[in-house]
C-alpha positions in Angstrom: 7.1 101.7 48.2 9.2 104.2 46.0 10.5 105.8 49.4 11.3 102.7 50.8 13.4 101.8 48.0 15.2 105.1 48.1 15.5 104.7 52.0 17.8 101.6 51.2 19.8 103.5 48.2 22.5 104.3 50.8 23.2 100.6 50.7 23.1 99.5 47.4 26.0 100.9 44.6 22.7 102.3 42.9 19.7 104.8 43.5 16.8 102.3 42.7 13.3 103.7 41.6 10.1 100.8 41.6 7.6 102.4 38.6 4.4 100.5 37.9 3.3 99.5 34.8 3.4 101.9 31.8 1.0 102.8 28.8 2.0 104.5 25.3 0.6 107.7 26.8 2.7 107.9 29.4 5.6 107.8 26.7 7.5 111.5 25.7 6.0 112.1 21.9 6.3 115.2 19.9 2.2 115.1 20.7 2.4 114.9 23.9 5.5 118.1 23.8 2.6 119.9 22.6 -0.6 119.1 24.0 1.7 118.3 27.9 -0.4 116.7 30.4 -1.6 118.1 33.3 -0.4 116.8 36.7 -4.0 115.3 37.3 -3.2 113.3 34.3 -0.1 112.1 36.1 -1.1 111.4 39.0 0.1 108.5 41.1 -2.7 105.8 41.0 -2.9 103.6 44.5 -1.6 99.9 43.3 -1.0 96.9 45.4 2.1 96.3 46.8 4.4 94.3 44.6 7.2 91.4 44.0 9.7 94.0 45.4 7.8 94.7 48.8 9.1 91.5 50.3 12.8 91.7 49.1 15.7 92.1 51.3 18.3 94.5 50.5 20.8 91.4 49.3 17.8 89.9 47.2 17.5 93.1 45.8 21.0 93.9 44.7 21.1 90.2 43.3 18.6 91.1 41.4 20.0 94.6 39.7 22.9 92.2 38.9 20.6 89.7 36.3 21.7 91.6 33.0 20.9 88.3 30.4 17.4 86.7 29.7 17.7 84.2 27.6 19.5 85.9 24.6 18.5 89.4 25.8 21.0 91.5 27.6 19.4 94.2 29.4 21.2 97.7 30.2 21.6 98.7 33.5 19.0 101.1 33.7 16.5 98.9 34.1 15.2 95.6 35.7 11.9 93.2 35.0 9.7 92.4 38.6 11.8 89.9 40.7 9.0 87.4 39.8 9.8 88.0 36.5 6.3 88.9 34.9 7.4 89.6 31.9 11.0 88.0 30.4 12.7 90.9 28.5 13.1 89.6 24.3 13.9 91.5 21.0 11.4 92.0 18.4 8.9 95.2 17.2 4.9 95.8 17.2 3.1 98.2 15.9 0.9 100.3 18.2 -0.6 103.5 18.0 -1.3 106.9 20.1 -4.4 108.2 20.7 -5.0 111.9 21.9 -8.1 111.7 23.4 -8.9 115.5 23.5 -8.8 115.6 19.7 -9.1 111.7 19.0 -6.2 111.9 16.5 -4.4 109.0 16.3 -0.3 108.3 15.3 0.7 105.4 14.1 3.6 103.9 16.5 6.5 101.0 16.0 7.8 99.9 19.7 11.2 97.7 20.0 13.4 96.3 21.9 16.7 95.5 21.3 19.2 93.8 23.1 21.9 95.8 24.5 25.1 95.1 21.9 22.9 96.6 18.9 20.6 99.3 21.6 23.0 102.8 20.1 23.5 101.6 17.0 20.0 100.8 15.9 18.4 104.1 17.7 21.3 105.8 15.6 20.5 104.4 12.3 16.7 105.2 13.0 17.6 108.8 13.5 19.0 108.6 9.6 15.3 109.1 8.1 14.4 111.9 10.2 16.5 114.6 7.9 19.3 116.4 8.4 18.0 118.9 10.9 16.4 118.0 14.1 14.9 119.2 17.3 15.5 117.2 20.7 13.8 116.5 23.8 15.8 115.5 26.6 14.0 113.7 29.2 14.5 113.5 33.0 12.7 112.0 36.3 16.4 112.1 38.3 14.4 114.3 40.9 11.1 114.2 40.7 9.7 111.2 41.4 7.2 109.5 39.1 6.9 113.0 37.2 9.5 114.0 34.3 11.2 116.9 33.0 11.4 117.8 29.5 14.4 119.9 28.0 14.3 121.4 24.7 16.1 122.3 21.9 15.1 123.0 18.2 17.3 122.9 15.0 20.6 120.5 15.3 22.6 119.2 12.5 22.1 115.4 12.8 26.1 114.7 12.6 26.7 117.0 15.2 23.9 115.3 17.5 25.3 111.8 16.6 29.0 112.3 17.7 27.5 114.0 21.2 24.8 110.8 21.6 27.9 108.4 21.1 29.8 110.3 23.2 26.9 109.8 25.9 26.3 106.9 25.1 26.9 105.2 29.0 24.0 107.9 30.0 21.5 106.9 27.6 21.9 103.1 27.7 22.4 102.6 31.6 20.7 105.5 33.5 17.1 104.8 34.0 16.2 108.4 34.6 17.6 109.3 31.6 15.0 109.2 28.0 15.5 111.4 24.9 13.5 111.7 21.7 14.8 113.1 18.0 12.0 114.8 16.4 11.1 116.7 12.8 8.1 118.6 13.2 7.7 119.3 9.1 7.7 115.7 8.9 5.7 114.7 12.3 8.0 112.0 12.8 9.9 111.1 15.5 12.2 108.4 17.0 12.9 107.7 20.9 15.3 105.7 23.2 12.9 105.9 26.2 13.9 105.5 30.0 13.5 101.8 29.6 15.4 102.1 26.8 13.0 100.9 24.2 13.1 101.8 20.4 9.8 103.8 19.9 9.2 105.5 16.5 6.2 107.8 15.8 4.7 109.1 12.6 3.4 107.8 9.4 5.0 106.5 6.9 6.4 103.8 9.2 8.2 101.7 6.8 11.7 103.1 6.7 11.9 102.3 10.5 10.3 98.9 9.8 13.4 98.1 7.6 15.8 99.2 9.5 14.9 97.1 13.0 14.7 94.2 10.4 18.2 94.7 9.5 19.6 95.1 12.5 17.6 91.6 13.3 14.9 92.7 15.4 11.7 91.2 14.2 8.0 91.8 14.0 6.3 90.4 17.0 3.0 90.8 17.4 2.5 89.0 20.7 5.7 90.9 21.9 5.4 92.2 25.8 7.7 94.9 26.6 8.7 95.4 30.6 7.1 98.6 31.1 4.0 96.2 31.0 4.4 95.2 34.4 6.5 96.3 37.4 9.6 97.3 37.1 12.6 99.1 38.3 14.8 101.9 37.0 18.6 102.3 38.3 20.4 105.6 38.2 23.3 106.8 40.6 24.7 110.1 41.1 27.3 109.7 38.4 24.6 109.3 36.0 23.3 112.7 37.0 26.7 114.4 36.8 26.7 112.9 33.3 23.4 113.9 32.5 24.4 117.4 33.4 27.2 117.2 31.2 24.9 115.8 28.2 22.1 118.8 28.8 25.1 121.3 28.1 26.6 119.5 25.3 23.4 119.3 23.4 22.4 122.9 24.6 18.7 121.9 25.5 16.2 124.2 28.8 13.3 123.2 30.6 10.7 123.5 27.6 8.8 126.3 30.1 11.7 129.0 30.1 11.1 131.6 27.6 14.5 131.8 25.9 14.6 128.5 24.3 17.9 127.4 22.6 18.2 127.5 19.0 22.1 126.9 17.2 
């Protein structure tokens, strides 16, 4: 199904990606940067076809164009199954991840947040992480359902901010595209995922509480976010070449190479 989507890319003004439903472990955590999973646990598990199978290429592009739900305004990185399974809305719930090897278990705040307030909140949730950092930049541009994580330790947060808001059309509108801010002393961490949800990680939990409150995203316990159900991501090759461009501003390598970045 993925392949067939690509196979029509040449006709649509994006590279379209179908992903299947999501879980908290499949999210990029500073857990997960240190106990990685192995490919087995990635693996692509066989699914029936879905609400995108039938779709012509016009349905399809009509489709990518649907930005507003209701009073949600997505990004254009990604889209909700064309039958609409689960209407994008703002609002928080609290969640948690489980490492199963250990059974340790982090205490989690997932949001969403409609696209005029998306930078700005992820910005003012990267306040109570400190003033130095490390970062994880995330990327499944080519490699299918599988992602690539890029690493750097130790950035001043001010210096990080003006290079996020200077990127801020690659990590709002490329579906390919995730990042995560993290402080290992404080095992805390906040991310703007590739479906660009608000996902914070790490106990105390209140500070983030507050500030999704203030920006007027609500507690919502019966909440659904759209990596619950099929999907789509959008990127394009411009994305990429912008990617390229963020990886160098913010310094970051494939978390395998042994010469890691560090400012």
């Amino acid at each position: 199904m993925v392949n067939r989507l690509r196979q029509r890319a040449d006709s649509l003004p994006e590279t379209i990606l179908l992903t299947r439903p999501h879980d908290l472990t499949n999210t990029m955590g500073f857990l997960k940067r240190i106990l990685r999973p192995t490919p087995s646990d990635t693996a692509d598990i066989p699914v029936a076809p879905g609400s995108f199978e039938r779709l012509s290429d016009e349905e399809l592009q009509v489709h990518m164009g649907i930005r507003t739900y209701g009073a949600f305004e997505l990004t254009d990185a990604i889209r909700p199954s064309y039958d609409v399974r689960i209407s994008p809305s703002q609002g928080f719930r609290y969640d948690k991840y489980v490492d199963e090897p250990s059974g340790t278990t982090t205490p989690v705040i997932m949001a969403a947040a409609t696209r005029a307030i998306l930078m700005d909140t992820f910005l003012d949730l990267i306040d109570h992480l400190g003033n130095v950092v490390d970062v994880v930049l995330e990327t499944s541009h080519h490699s299918g359902s599988h992602h690539e994580d890029l690493y750097r330790e130790h950035i001043d947060v001010p210096v990080l901010k003006s290079i996020l808001m200077e990127f801020e059309d690659v990590l709002t509108d490329d579906g390919c595209t995730g990042i995560a801010i993290i402080n290992p002393l404080q095992q805390q961490e906040v991310q703007l995922d590739e479906h660009k949800l608000l996902i914070a990680y790490g106990s105390p939990l209140d500070r983030f509480r507050e500030t999704l409150i203030a920006a007027d995203v609500y507690p919502d316990n019966k909440i659904r976010f759209i990596t619950e159900a099929e999907h789509v991501h959008s990127s394009s090759e411009r994305m990429y070449d912008r990617f390229l461009q963020l990886q160098t501003r913010l310094g970051v390598e494939d978390e395998s190479s042994e010469d890691t970045a560090a400012w």
